[in-house]
C-alpha positions in Angstrom: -160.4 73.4 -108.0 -161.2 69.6 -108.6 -163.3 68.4 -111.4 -165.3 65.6 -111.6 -163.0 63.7 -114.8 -160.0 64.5 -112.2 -161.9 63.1 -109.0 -162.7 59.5 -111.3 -159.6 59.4 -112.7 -157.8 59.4 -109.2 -160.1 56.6 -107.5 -158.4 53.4 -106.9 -159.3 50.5 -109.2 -161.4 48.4 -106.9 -161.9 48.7 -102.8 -164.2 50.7 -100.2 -163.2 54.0 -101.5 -164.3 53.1 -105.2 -167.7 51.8 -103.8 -168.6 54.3 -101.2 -167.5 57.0 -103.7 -169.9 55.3 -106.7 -172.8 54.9 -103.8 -172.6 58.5 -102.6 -172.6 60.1 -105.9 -175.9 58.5 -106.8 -177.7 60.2 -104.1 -176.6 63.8 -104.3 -175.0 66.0 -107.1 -172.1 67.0 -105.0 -168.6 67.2 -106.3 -167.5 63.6 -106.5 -164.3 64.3 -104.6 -165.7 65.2 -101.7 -166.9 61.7 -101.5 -163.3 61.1 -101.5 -162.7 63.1 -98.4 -165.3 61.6 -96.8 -164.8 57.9 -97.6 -161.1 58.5 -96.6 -162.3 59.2 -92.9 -164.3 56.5 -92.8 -161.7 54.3 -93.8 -159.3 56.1 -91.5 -161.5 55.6 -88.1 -161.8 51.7 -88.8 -157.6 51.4 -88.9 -156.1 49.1 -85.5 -154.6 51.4 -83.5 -151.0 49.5 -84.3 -151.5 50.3 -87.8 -148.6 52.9 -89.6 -145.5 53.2 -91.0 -142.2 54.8 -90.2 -141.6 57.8 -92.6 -138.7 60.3 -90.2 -141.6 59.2 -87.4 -144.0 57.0 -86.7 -146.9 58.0 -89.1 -150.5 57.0 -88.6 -153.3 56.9 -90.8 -155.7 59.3 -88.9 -156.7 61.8 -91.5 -157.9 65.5 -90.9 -160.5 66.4 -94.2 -162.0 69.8 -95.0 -164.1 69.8 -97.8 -164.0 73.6 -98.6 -166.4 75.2 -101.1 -169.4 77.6 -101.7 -172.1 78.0 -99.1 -175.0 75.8 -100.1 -174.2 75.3 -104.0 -171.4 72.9 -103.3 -173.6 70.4 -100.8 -170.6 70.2 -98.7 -172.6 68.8 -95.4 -175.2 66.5 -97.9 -172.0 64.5 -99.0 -170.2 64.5 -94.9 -174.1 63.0 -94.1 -174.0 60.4 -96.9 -170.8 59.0 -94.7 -172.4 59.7 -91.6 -175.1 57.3 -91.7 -172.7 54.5 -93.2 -170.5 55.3 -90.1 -174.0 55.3 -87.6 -175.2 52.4 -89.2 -171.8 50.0 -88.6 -170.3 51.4 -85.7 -171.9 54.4 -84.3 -169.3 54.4 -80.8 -166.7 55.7 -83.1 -168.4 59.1 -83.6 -166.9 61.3 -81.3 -169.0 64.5 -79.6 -167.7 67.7 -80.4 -165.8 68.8 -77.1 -166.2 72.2 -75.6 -162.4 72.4 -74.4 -159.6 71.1 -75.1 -159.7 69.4 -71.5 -162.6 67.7 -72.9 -161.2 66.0 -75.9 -158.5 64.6 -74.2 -161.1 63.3 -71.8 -162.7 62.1 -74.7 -160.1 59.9 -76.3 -158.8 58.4 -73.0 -162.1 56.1 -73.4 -162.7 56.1 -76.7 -158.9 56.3 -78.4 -160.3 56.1 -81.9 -162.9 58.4 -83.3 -164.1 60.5 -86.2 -165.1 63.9 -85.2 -167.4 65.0 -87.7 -168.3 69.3 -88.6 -170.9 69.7 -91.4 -169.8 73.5 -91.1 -166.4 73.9 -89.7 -166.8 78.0 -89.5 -168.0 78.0 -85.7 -165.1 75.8 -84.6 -162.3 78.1 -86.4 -164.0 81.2 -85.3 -163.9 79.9 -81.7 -160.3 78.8 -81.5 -159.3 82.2 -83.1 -159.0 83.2 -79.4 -160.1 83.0 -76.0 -161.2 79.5 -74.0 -160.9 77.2 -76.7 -158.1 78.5 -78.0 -155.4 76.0 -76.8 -157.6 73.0 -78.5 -156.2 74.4 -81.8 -152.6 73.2 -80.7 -154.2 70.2 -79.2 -155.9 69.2 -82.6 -152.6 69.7 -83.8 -150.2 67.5 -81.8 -153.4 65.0 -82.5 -152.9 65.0 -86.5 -149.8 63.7 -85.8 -151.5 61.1 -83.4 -149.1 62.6 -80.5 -149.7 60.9 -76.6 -151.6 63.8 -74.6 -152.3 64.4 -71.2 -153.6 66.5 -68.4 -153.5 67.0 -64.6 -156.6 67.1 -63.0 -157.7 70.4 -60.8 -160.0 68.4 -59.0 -160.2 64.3 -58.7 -162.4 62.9 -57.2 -162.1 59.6 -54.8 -160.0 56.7 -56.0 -159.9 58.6 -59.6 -156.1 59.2 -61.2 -154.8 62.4 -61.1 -153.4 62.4 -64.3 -155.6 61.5 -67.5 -153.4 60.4 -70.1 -154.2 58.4 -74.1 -150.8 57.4 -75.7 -152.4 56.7 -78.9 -154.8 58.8 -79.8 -156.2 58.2 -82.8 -158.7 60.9 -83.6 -159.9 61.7 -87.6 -161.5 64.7 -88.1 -164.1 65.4 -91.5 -165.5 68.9 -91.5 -166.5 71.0 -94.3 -165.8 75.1 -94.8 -167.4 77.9 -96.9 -165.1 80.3 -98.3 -165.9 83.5 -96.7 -165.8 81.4 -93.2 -162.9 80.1 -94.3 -161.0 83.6 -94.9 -163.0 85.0 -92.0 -161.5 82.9 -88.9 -158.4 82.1 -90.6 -154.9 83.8 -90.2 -151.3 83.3 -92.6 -150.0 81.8 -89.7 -152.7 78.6 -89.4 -151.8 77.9 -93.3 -147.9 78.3 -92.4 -147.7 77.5 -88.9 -149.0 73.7 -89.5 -152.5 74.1 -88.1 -154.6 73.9 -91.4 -151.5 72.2 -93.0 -152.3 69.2 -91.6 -155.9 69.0 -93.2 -156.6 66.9 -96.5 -157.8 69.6 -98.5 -160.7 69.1 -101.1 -161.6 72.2 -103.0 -164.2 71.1 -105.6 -167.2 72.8 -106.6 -170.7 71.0 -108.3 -171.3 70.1 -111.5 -174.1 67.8 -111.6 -177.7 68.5 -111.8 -180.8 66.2 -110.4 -184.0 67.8 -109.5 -184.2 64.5 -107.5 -180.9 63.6 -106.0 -182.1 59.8 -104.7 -180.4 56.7 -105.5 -180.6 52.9 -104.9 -179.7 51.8 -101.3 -177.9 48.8 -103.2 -174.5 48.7 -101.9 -175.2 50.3 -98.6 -175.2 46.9 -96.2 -172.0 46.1 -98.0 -169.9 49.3 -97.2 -171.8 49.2 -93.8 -170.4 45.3 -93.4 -167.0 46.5 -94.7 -167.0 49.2 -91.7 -168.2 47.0 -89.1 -165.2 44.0 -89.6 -162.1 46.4 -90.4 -163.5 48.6 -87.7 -163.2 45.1 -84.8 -159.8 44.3 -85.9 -157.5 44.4 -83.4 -154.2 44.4 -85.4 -152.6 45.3 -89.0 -149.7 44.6 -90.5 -147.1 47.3 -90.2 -145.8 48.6 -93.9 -142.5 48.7 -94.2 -142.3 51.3 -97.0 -142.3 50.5 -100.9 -141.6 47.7 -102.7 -137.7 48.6 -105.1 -140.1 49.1 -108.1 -142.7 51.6 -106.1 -139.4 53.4 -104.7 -138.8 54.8 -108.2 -141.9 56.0 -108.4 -142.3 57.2 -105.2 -138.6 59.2 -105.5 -139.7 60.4 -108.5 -143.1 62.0 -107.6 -141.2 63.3 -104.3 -138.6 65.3 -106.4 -141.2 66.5 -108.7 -143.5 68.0 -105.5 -140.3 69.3 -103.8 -139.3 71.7 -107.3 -142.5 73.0 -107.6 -143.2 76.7 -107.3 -146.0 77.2 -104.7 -148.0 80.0 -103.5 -146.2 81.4 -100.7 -149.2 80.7 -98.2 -149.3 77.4 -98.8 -145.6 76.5 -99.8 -145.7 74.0 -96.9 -147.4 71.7 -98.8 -144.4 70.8 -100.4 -143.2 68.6 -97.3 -147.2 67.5 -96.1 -148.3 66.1 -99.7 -145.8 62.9 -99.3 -147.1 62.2 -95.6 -150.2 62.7 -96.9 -150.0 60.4 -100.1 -148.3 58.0 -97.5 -151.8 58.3 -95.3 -153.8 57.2 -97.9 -151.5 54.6 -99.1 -151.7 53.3 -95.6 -155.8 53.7 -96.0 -155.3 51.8 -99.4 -153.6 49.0 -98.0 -156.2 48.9 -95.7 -158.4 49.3 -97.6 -157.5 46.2 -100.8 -154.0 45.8 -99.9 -152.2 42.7 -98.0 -152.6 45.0 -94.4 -155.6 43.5 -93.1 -153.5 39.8 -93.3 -151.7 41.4 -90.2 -148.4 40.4 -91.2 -145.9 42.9 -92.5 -146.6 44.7 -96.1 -144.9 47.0 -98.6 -146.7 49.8 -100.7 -147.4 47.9 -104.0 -147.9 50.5 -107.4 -151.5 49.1 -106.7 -151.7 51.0 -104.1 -148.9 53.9 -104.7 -150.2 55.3 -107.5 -154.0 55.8 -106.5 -152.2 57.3 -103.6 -150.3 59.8 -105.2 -153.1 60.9 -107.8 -155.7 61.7 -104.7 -152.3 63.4 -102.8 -152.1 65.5 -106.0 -156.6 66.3 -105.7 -154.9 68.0 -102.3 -152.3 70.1 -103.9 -154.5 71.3 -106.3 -157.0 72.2 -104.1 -155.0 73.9 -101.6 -153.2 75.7 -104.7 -156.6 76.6 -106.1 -157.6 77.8 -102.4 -154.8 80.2 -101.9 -155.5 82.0 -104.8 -159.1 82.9 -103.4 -157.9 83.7 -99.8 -156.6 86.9 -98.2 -153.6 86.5 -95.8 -154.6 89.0 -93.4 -157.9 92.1 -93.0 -156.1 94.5 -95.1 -155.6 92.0 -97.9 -159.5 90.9 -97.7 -160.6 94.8 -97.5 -157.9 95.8 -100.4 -159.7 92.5 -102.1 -163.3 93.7 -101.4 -162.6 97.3 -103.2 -160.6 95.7 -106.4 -163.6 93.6 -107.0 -166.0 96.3 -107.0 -164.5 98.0 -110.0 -164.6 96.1 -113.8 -161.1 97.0 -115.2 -160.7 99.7 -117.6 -164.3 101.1 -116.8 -164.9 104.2 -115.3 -166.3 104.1 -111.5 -167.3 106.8 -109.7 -166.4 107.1 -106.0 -170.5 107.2 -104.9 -170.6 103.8 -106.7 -167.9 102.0 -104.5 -169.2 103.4 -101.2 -172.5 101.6 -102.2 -170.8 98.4 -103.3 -168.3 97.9 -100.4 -170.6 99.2 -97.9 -167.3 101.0 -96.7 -167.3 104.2 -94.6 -165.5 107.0 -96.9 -163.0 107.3 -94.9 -161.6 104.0 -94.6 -162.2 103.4 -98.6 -160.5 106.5 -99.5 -156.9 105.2 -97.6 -157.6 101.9 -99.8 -158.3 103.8 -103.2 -155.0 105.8 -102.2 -152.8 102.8 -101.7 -154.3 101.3 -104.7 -153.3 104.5 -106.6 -150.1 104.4 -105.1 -149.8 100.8 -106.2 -150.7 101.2 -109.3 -153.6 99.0 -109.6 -156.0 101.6 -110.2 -156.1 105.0 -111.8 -157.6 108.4 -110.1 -159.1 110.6 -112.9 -161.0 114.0 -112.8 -164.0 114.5 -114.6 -165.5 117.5 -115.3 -167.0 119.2 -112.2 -164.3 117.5 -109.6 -165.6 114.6 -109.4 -163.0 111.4 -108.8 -163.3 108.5 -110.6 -161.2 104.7 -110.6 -160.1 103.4 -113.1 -158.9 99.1 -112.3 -155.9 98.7 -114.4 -155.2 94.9 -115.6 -152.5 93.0 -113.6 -149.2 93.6 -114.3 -150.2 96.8 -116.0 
């Protein structure tokens, strides 16, 4: 979980990010790296549609954000409206409408081919491409992170219209924001391994401020508005080709040092998305207070490398953080659910974990038995019969 000395110390040393970041924080206590998140999408929906780099592909800098964290404490959709009105206030087109299809999206991007599509609670969308209508547009939102050419064939065209609606360079950003318990709820192993939810800039933070007030000074607001509005009518960047010999060192370095890490199984794929994503916000950098914006050809500076790298290593160590706090399938979360009612090495009777877990007995008891059977809890008998658990300490 990101703290707020870790989200300062990763901010770039001047720019857009460093100002929205310092405007947003004065009017709300939310963690400071969600500010982060959020002023990397705005950053990321201004970009030319030309702008990228070639890393194995093509890579773009449309950015996918979640800004996961507790229901209500964490302020999660306060800090993703903060952005929201910069974004309404400068260039409100590039705002996309949350589709209700996949058919729709598509639709959506072949006239507008750059937009941010914004989720203050990102729960209702997971839960509705678990299965059913919508759940193609998972895939879809997929091939789109990578800003891959879609299309579709019409059913029904009408006169003089095209039967074939096609955008070959989409460039859609996405900036939602989760709660835990949605999170496990409408998630599955296979959307952290398969590449769906790998593909989203994590930023697991939680709040440590406190104002009984949160309202700051608008000062700064027309400039971050103005900063929106010009990069966002640019019609061209300069492609980066890479980085500079010096930044190379670094870069390799950093690379090899991500690839020998030992990560949580669920999330060991972040081993091979942290560089593409350090190399998205690079991109966002240059962008951003780089040479990119001169349109001619650029290389990654440590200027920008290393502010790149330190808010690529805020998304490891959230989505590290997150794994630890997420079950991989139902059994885990129910096996989770029962281990939490019981303190370990205090006695609990078995009436006690019915009312806790709201469980029916007979579902519990195959838990308890497994649990016995692992070894991570202890079946005594009292006097009279009666069962009690006992939680053992890990490893025990």
């Amino acid at each position: 979980m990101i703290t707020e000395v870790q989200a300062l110390a990763a901010l770039p040393p001047a720019g857009f990010l460093r100002q929205y970041c310092a405007y947003a924080a004065r009017q709300t206590t939310a963690p400071l790296a969600y500010h982060i998140g959020v002023g990397l999408s705005l950053m990321a929906v201004t970009c030319p549609i030309s702008y990228g780099a070639r890393y194995a592909v093509d890579q773009r800098p449309n950015l996918f954000v979640m800004l996961a964290g507790r229901s209500g404490d964490d302020q999660k959709s306060t800090a993703i409206q903060i952005g929201r009105e910069i974004l309404f206030a400068a260039r409100p087109e590039l705002i996309g409408d949350q589709p209700g299809s996949w058919e729709g999206q598509i639709q959506s991007l072949s006239v507008q081919p750059r937009q941010l599509l914004i989720y203050p609670e990102m729960g209702k969308l997971l839960a509705s491409t678990q299965r059913g209508y919508m759940e193609p547009y998972k895939a879809v939102l997929t091939d789109l992170a990578d800003a891959t050419p879609q299309q579709r064939v019409l059913a029904k065209k009408k006169a003089g219209e095209e039967s074939t609606i096609r955008v070959d360079n989409p460039r859609l950003s996405l900036l939602g924001a989760c709660s835990l318990p949605f999170l496990e709820r409408h998630t599955e192993a296979v959307d952290w391994t398969g590449g769906f939810l790998g593909r989203f800039f994590l930023i697991f933070a939680a709040r440590e401020r406190v104002d009984p007030w949160p309202y700051g000074s608008d000062a700064g607001q027309a400039e971050l508005v103005a900063w929106i509005a010009e990069h966002a009518a640019a019609d061209t960047a300069g492609w980066c080709l890479g980085p500079t010999s010096s930044a190379r060192v670094t870069w390799n370095n950093w690379f090899r040092d991500v690839h020998a890490r030992q990560l949580p199984e669920l999330v060991a794929g972040a081993r091979t998305r942290a560089p593409v994503m350090a190399l998205k916000v690079a991109l966002l950098l240059g962008w951003d207070y780089g040479t990119a914006d001169l349109g001619m050809p650029w290389q990654i500076d440590h200027n920008v490398l290393e502010p790149a790298i330190a808010i690529a290593e805020l998304y490891l160590q959230s989505v590290c953080a997150l794994s630890e706090r997420l079950a991989e399938h139902p059994e885990a979360r129910t096996r989770r659910t029962v281990l939490e009612a019981l303190t370990v090495g205090v006695p609990t009777t078995l009436g006690h974990i019915l009312t806790t877990t709201k469980f029916k007995r007979k579902s519990l008891m195959e838990v308890l038995d497994g649990l016995v059977e692992e070894r991570a809890l202890q079946r005594l008998t009292i006097a009279g019969g009666q069962a009690i658990y006992v939680r053992n300490p890990v490893g025990a």
